[in-house]
N, C-alpha and C positions, 0 to 999 in steps of 0.2 A: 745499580744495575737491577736488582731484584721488583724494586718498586716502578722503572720503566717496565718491565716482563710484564707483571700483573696489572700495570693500566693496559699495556698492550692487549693482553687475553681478555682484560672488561671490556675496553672498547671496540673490538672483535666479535664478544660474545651480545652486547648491544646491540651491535648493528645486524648480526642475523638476530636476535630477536627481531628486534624493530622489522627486518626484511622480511621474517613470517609472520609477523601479525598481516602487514599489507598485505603480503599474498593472499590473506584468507579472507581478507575484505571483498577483492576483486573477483568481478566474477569471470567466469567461464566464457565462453564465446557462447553465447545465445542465454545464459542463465543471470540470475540480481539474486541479491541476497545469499550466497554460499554459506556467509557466519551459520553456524550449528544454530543458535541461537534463533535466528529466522531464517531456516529454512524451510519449516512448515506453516508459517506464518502468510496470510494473504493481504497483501495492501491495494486497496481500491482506491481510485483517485476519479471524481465524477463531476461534472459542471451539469445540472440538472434544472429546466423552465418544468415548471407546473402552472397548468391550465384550471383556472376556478369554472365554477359553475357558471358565471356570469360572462366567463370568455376571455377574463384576463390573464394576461400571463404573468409569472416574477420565478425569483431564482428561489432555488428549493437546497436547503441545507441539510443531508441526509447524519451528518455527522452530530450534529442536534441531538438527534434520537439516540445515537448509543448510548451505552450506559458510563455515568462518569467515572471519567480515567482510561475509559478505552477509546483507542487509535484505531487500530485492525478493523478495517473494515471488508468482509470477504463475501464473495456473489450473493450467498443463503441470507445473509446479513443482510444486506442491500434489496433484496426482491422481499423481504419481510417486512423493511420497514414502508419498501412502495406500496404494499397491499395496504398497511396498518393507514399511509395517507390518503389513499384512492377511498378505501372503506368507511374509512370517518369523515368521509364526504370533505375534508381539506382541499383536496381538487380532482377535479372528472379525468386528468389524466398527466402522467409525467413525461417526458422523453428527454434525450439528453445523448452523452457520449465519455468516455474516457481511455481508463488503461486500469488493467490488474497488473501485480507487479506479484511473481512469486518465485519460490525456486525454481518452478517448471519455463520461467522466460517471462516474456514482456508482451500482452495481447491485448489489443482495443476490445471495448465491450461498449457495447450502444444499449439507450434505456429506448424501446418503444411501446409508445403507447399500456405506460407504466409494465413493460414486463423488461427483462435483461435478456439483451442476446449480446451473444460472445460472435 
């Protein structure tokens, strides 16, 4: 009887674990990322054509540029690296479109004419 009792209270005690981890994965009505861990965290997500000097267009890899090992790509990030490509004459201009994902919710951001508007 004693060793049913105490799988009882572990298997008990499991499954609310297990039931607050998930709740704290989940977000909020309008919010992503709740976990403490990235809540201050900004994740950019961008499909971006860059225009050459000659008129061509091709897809433009903003993740390239960061520094290795990092993921987080956040708006200052992203308008920094557009300047660093428009200026070193890699191309006359970017435009594009995606989504930031942060604690504050879920917002499309559009690249024009290499600047970020939200």
């Amino acid at each position: 009887m004693h060793g049913s009792v105490l799988s009882a209270v572990q298997i008990a005690g499991t499954i609310a674990l297990v039931a607050w981890m998930i709740t704290g994965f989940t977000a909020l009505p309008g919010r992503w990322l709740r976990w403490k861990m990235f809540c201050r965290a900004t994740f950019t997500i961008v499909q971006l054509t860059g225009t050459t000097k000659e008129g061509r267009t091709e897809p433009v890899n903003v993740y390239d540029y960061l520094s290795p090992g990092s993921f987080i790509l956040g708006l200052p990030q992203l308008q920094a690296i557009l300047d660093y490509l428009t200026r070193s004459g890699n191309y006359e201009r970017i435009d594009g479109h995606g989504r930031v994902l942060s604690g504050y919710g879920e917002q499309n951001v559009e690249v024009r004419d290499s600047r970020v508007v939200l």
